[in-house]
N, C-alpha and C positions, 0 to 999 in steps of 0.2 A: 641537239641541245634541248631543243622541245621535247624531243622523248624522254629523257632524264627529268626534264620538269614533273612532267608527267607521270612518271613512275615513284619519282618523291611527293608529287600530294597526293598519290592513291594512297600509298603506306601509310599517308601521316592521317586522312581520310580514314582507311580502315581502323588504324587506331583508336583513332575520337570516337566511331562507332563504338567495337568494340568496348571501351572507358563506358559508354552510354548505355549499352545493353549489361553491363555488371552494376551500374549504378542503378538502374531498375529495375534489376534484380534484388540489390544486399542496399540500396539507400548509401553505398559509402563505394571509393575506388582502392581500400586497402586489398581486394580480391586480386590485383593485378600485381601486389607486391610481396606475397606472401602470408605466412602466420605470424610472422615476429610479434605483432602485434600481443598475443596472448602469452605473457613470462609471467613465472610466480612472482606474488606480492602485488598483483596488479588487478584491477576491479574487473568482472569479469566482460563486463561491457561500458563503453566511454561515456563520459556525460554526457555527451552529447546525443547518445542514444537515450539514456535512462532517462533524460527528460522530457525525452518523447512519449515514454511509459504511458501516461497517466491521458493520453490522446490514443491508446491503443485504441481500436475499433472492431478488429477482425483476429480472430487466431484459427490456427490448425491442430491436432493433436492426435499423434498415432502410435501406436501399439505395435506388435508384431499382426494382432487380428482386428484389430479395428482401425477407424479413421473418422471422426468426426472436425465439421467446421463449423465457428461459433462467428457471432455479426452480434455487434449491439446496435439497439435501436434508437429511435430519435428522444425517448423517455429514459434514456440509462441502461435498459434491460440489459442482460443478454439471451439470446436463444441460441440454441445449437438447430443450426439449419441444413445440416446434412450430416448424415445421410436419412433423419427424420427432423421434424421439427419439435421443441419443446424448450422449456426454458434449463438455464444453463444456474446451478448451483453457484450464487455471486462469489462464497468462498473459493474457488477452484482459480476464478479469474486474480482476485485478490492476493491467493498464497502464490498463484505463478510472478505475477506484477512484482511482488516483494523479492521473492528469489530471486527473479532476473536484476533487479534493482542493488538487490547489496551481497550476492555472489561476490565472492573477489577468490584468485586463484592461488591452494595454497601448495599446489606440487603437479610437475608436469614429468609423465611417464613416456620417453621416446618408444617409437614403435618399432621394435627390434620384433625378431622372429618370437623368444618367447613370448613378449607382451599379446602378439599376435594370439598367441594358439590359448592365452588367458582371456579373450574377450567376454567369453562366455561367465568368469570367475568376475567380471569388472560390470555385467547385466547386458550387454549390448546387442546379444543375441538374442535372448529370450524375455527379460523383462527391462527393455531400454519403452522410453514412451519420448517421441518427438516432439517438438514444441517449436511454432511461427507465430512470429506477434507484427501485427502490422500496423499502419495509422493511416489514416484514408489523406490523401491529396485530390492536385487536380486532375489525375489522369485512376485514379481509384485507390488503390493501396501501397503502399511502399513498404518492404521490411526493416522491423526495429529490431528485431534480435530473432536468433534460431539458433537450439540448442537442441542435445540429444542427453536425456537422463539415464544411467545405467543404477547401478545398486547403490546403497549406502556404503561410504568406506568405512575404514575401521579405523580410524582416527577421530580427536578431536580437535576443533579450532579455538582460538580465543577471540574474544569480543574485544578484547582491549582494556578491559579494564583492570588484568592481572584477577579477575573474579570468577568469570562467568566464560561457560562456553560452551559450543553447538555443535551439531552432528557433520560431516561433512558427505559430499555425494561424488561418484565418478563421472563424470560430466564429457562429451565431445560436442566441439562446434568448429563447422566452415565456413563461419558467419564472413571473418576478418581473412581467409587464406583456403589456401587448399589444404589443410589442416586435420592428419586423423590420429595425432595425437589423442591421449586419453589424461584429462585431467582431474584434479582432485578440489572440489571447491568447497566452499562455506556454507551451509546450510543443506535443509534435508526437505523433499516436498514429497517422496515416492507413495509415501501411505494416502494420498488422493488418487492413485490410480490403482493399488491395489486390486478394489473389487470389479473391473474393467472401466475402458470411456462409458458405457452406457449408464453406469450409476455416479457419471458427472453433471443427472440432470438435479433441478432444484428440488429437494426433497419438502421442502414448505409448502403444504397448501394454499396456504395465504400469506402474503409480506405486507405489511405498513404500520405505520406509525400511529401508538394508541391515541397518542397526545392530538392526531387529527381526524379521530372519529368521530363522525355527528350522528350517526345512528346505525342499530346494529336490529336486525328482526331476523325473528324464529319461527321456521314454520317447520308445524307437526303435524302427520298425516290422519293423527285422533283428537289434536285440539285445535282449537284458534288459535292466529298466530300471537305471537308477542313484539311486539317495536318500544325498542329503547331509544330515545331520544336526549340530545340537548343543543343548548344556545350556541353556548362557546365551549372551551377546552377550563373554563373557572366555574361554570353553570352546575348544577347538578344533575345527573341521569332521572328522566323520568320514564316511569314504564307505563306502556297503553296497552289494553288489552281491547276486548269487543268493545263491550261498557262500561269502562272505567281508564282512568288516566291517575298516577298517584306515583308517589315519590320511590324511586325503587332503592336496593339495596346498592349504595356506592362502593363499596368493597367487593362484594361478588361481580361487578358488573366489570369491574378493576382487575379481579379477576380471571374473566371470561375473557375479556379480552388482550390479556399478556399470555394465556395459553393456549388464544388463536392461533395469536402471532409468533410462536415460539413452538409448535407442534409439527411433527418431522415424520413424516413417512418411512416404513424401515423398505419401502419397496415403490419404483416408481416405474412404470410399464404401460405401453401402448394398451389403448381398449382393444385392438383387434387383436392380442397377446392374451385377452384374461378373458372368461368365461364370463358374459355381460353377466350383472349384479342387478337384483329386479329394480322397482321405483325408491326411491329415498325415502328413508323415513323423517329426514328431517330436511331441513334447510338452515342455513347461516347467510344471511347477506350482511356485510359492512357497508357502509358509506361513509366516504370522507368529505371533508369540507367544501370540496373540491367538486363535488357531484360522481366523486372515479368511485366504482363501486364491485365485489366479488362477492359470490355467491359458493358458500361449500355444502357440499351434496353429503349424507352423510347415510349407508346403506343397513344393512341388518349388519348387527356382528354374529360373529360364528366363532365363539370362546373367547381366544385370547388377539384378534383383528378385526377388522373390518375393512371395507373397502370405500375409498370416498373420491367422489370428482371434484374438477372448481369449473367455475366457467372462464372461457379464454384459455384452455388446455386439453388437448385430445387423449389425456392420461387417465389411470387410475392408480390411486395412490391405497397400499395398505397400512391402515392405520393401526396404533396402540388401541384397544377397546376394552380391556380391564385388565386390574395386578393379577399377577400371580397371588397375591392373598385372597384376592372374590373370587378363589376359581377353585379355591380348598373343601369347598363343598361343609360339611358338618364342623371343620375346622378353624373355619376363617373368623368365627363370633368370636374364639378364645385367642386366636393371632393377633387380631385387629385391638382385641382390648389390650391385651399385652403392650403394643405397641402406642396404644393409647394413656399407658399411664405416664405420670411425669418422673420420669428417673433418668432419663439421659438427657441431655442437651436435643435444642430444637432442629440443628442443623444436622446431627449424630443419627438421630429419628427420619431425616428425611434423606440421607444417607442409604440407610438400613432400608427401609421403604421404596426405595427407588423412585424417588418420586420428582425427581429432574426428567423422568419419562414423562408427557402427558397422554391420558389416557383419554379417551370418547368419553367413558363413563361417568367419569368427573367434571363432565362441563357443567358448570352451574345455568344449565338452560332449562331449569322446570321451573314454574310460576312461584313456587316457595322459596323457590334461590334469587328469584329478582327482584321480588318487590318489596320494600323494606319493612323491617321490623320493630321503627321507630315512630313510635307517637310524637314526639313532638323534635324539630328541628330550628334550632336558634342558637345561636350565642348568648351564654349566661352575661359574659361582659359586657352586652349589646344590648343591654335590658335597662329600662325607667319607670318602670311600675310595674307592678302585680296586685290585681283586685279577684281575690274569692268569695263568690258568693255562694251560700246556701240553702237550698230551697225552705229549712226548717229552722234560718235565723231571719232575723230581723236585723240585724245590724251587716254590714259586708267589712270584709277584712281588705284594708290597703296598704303595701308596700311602696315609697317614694324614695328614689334617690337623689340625692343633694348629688350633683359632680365636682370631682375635688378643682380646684386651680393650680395646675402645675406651676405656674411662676409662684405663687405663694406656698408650694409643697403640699398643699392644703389634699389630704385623698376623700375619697369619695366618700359620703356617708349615707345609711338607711335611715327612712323611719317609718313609726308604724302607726294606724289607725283606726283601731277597734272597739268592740262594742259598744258604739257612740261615745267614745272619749275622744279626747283630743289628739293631735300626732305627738308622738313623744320618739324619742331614741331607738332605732331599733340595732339588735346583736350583727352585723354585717357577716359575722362567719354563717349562721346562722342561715339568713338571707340567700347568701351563696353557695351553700351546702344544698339548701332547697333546688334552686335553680341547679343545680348540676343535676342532683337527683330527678328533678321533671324533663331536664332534658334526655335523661339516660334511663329513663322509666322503662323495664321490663315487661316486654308484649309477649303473653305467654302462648297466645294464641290470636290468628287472623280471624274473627269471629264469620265476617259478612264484607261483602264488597257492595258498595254500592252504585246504582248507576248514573251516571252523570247528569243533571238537570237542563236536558237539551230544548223539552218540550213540555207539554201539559201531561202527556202520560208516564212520561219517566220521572218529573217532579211531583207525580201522585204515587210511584211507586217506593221513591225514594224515601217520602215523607212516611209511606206506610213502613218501613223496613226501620226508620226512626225509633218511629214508635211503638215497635213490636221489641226494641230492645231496651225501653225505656228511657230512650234519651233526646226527647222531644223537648220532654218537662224536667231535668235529671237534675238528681241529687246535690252537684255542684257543681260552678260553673267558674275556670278558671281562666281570667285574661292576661295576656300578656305584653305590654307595650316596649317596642324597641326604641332606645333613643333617639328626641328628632333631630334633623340635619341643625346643626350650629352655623351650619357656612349658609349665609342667605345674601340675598340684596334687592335695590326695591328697583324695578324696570316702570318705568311712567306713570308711580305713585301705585305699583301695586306689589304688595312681600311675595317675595319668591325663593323656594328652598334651592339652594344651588346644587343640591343630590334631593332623589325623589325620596320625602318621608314613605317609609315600608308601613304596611298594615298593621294593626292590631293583630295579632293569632288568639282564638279563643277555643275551647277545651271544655269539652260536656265531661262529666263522668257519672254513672249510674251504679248502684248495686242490684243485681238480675239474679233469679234463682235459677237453676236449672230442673226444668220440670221431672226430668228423667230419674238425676242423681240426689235433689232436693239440694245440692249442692249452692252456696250464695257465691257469685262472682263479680269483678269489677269488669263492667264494660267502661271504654271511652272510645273519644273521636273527637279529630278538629273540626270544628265549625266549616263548613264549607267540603269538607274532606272527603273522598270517595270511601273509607273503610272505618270500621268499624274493629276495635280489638278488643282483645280483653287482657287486661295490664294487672300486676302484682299489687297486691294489697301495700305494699311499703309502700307507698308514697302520699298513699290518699288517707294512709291511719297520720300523716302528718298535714293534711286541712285543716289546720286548728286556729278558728276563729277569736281564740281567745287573746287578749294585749300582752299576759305575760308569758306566751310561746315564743314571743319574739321581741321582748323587752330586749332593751344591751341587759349584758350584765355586769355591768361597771355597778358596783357597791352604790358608789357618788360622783359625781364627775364637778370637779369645779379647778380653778387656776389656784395655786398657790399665794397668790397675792390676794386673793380673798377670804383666804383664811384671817380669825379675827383671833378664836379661840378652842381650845379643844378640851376635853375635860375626860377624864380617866377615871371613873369610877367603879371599887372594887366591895361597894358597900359598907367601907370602914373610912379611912382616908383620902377623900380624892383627890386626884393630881391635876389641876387647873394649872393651864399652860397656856401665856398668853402670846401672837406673835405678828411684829415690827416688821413690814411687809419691807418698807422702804430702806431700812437698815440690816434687817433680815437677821433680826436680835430676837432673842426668847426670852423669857424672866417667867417664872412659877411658884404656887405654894401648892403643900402637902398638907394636909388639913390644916389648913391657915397659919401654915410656917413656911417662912418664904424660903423655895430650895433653887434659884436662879445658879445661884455659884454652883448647883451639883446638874445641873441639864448641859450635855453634851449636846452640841447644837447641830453636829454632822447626823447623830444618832436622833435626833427629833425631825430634821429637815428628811431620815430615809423614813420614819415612820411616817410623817404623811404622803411621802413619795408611794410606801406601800399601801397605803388606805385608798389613793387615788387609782391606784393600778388594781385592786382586789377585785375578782371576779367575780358574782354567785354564781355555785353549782346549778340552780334552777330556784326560779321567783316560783312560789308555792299561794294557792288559793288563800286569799282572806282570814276565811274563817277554818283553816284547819284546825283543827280542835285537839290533837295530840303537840301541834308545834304551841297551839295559846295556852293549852295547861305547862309547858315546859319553862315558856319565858313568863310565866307568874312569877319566878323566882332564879334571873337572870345569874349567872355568875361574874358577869361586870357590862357596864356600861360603858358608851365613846360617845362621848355628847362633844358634835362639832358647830362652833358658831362662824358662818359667814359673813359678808356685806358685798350684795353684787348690786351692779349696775341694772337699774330696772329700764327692761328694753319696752316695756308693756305699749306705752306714747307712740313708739317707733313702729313696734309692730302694728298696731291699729292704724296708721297713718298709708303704713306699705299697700295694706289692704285696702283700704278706700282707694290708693290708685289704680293697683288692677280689678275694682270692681270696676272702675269710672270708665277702665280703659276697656272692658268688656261689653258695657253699655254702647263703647262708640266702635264698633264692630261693622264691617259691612258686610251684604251676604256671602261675599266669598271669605270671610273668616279673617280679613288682614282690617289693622286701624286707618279709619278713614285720615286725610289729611287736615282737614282742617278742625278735627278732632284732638287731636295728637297736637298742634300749632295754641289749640286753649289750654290745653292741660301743662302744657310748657310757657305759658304767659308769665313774664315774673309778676304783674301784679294778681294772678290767680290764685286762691285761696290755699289750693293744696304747695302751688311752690311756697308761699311763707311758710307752710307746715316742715316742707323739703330744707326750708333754711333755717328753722329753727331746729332742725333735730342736726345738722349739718356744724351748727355753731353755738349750740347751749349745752352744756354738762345734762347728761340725765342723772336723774336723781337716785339715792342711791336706798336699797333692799335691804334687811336685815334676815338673815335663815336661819335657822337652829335645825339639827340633825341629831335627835337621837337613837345610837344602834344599841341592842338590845342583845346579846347572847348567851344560850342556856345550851349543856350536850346533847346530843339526840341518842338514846338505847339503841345498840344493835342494828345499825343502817348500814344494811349490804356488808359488815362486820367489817366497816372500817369507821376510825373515829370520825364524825359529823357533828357538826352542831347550827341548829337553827338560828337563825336570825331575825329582828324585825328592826322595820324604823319608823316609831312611835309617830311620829307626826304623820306620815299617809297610809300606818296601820300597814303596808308591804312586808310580806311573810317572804322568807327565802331559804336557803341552803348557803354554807360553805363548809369546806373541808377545813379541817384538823389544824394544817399548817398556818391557814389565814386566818384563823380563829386567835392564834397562839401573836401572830405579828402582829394582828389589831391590839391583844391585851400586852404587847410588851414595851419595858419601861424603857423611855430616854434618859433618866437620871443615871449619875456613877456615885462612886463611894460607896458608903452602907446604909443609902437611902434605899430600900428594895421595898417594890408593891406586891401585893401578891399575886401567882402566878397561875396562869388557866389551869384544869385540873381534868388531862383528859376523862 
């Protein structure tokens, strides 16, 4: 009876083994019960694998003549580590992962004698390529799926959605059984193995992420190097050279480094395989934020390749090194332009170009490609003054912005203040047409670089280089202030910006001859700046120190409730108009016949609507002397009478407090405490002033405005007609149309004035 025991738990013992040695083999015990497991309609492998997937670790991959094994490492990589080492093309890992993943089987062919003697028509003989995917445990690896690819079949599958559908493949696996059936699956992956496993290695020179670059340096075996640097991933690239440091070009740098990262070897092979390539002539090194950093070696080319290393791989990789169009010899100036003009579309051109290839030759890695070609860098919107001064006025030009208050809609407004007058209105399109234009100021040339003021000999050289282009002492000198922080608060009675206010940026510009050509050019450069350019005439023939380049050009500006009176005079009859702010009624006479019953009051309320919206073409000099002989004998007059509120009391008041409040200043520039506690004292002189202007009516302005208009002969040969407004003697322009709306009548019936005459 013991014997029988005994020979029953041996059986049942060898069993459990055996169960144990399939399971560490296939990861499952379906190997003990056959292939059932794999019927059409069915995923080609179970959840319970494919969730495994994404833990693979280790795969195998063999051909009829090869056999490589891939291992990823503790950073993601992968490498293929036998039968050499090197790294392993991520796509290959990726397209197999997906296949394995959503295969599902869409026809099983039994293996009857024909099928047999077709293996060869189904790929299994000659281009079948193997595939083991594993995922590491406690005892090393465990298999997740293993399959055997044959050809494409000649079917399609559907996706499901009645749309769309995909290539299928002949597929064999003994994953689930002892199984050599030949199946038909979903999806197609053969064209990665095509050109053999050894061109499964990564053809990228270099892989990472631009967005975590912090600095990228050039080194060339006939110049100094170049290092690009910045802060963060928001900062902007600056480029260092020997001596000098300056803002480089952000778009080339953007560039350069999307066609690092993006540049593919048509060929990747052992160095003991290739005939060494002598010393580099350049170098690439990246560095990420990280401190992880690669270096690409980049050799002579020889026409249309070259050959390059990286460090951290025993490869050499051949590279793209110019188009087929730099290689046409006497041909290529006439292809290139061809290709150069704009008649196709930009994506058609780069098409045609092949310029999804990246070439060596095109890296923007010479010193003209990096360093920028912008004089000045700022946000126009980010701006609160502009003051030009110039060496040959005596007055300086200043632009101020009022910021609008959004809770009151109120938007932003300029003013301006020149030739020692006072601020008045300034054109705000104007304003910002400027500032765009100086920020996008055309640098037609890098004249001089300068070098950095490190020491006593470099700030005497720098000073001398100054001053050898004129712009120690130059012609004009333009500042620019950025709005100060709004957000403040005071910490133990001291103001503090809670964002750092930015500097001033300031801007020399010179006009230099050139000795050679007698040529006259604009030099500039910012204060402090390492370089030295020379920038287009357009922006600096608009320095103009003068009030009415940047006057608004609002005719008049005032509130409709301040109108009192307007008068329409055509030198015969004038039309006196008088109007009822608070009733918003009108009543008039026509040489002193009252024509109230004939004034349409929709049509009088758009006439002054259009008076106050009328723009001049350009405020004209004083004494123009072809516009003064014109209006000697206007063809009508607009005499408008006001009544504004006189702020004059208020404004003087305003200013006594921030003079008082300047006076009480400490060195560090904030108001003292017990400064600021007198100036707010209610029995202190300036608050009664606060409370009087607070709680008592100001008194109220009387204005008179008379406009003056006569045609102008033959200007730019469209109809013009000059303008003046008699009381502060201001000469202007406007066109044809507003000429015509200023003189037009609000009366109906057959009271009619007469009419402008272009």
């Amino acid at each position: 009876m013991k014997l029988v025991y005994t020979i029953i738990l041996s059986v049942v013992t060898a069993l459990l083994i055996t169960a144990a040695v399939f399971l560490t083999i296939d990861g499952n015990l379906a190997k003990l019960t056959g292939w059932y497991r794999v019927t059409p309609g069915m995923p080609l492998f179970t959840d319970e694998h494919t969730q495994q997937f994404p833990k693979v670790g280790w795969m195998r991959i063999s051909d009829l003549h090869d056999k490589i094994e891939c291992e990823k490492d503790r950073n993601g990589t992968w490498w293929i580590v036998a039968p050499f080492k090197d790294k392993l093309d991520p796509k290959v890992v990726n397209y197999l992962l997906g296949f394995a993943a959503n295969a599902a089987i869409i026809d099983t062919l039994e293996m009857d004698e024909e099928s047999r003697r077709n293996m060869r028509d189904f790929g299994f003989t000659s281009d079948f390529c193997d595939v083991t995917l594993k995922v590491p445990d406690d005892n090393g690896y465990t298999t997740a799926a293993r399959f055997k690819l044959g050809k494409e079949a000649p079917w399609l599958a559907s996706v499901g959605d009645g749309k769309h559908v995909v290539p299928t493949t002949y597929l064999q696996t003994d994953f689930y059984g002892d199984d050599d059936r030949v199946h038909v699956v979903s999806g197609n992956i053969s064209a990665l193995f095509n050109k053999g496993l050894n061109n499964l290695r990564d053809p990228m020179p270099l892989r990472f992420d631009p967005n975590k670059i912090a600095s990228i340096t050039i080194a060339k075996t006939d110049t100094a190097p170049l290092e690009l640097t910045r802060k963060d991933d928001k900062s902007p690239w600056m480029l260092k050279t020997q001596n000098n440091t300056a803002l480089a070009e952000q778009e080339n740098v953007a560039k350069l480094l999307v066609m690092l990262c993006s540049m593919e070897a048509t060929r990747v092979q052992d160095k003991k395989d290739v005939t060494q390539p002598g010393a580099p002539q350049m170098s690439i090194t990246v560095k990420d934020t990280d401190n992880q950093q690669s270096t690409l070696y980049l050799h002579d080319s020889a026409g249309a390749t070259c050959y390059a290393t990286v460090s951290g791989r025993d490869v050499v990789f051949t590279l793209r090194a110019a188009s087929k169009l730099k290689r046409k010899g006497g041909f290529a100036p006439i292809v290139n332009a061809v290709y150069s003009m704009p008649v196709l579309p930009a994506e058609v051109m780069a098409e045609q170009r092949g310029l999804n290839d990246i070439y060596t030759d095109d890296l923007p890695v010479a010193l003209d490609d990096l360093r920028s070609k912008k004089l000045a860098t700022f946000d126009e919107r980010d701006v609160e003054c502009v003051l030009i001064r110039s060496r040959n006025s005596r007055y300086p030009l200043r632009l101020c912005l009022t910021p609008g208050i959004k809770e009151s809609n109120t938007q932003d407004a300029w003013t301006v203040e020149a030739e020692g007058k006072p601020f008045i209105e300034a054109e705000t399109d104007i304003v910002r047409n400027f500032l765009k234009g100086f920020r996008s100021i055309p640098v037609e040339q890098i004249v001089e670089d300068l070098p950095t003021a490190t020491d006593a000999e470099s700030m005497q050289k720098r000073t001398a280089l100054i001053r050898k282009h004129g712009l120690y002492n130059p012609d004009y000198r333009v500042f620019i202030t950025p709005r100060t922080c709004a957000f403040r608060t005071n910490v133990y009675g001291v103001d503090l910006p809670l964002i750092k206010d930015r500097q001033v940026k300031i801007f020399s510009f010179a006009l230099n001859q050139d000795p050679e050509t007698g040529e006259f050019t604009r030099l500039a450069m910012e204060e402090n700046g390492n370089t030295i350019y020379r920038v287009s005439h357009k922006l600096t023939r608009n320095f103009s120190l003068m009030q009415n380049t940047w006057k608004a050009r609002n005719l008049l500006s005032f509130h409709i409730s301040e109108l009192k009176k307007f008068t329409l005079d055509y030198q015969q009859s004038p039309l006196v108009m008088e109007y009822e702010s608070v009733a918003e009624s009108w009543s008039g006479t026509l040489g002193g016949v009252d024509v109230t019953s004939n004034i349409n009051p929709h049509r009088a309320h758009n006439c002054v609507d259009r008076l106050r919206k009328i723009k001049v073409r350009e405020w004209l000099d004083p004494y123009d002397a072809d516009a003064l002989e014109k209006l000697q004998t206007p063809v009508f007059r607009l005499i408008v009478d006001l009544e504004k509120v006189d702020y004059s009391e208020a404004e003087a008041i305003i200013t006594d407090a921030e003079e008082l409040g300047h006076q009480n200043l400490d060195e560090n520039g904030n108001y003292r405490q017990d400064a600021a506690a007198a100036v707010l004292d209610d029995d202190s002189e300036l608050a009664d002033k606060f409370r009087d202007l607070a709680f008592n009516e100001r008194p109220l302005q009387e204005q008179t405005y008379t406009i003056e208009i006569a045609p102008v002969n033959n200007y730019d040969d469209k109809p013009m007609f000059y303008g003046r407004i008699k009381e502060t003697g201001q000469l202007f322009l406007i066109n044809f149309e507003d000429a015509q709306s200023l003189g037009s009548s609000p009366l109906e019936g057959n009271v009619q004035l007469m009419q402008t005459e272009q």
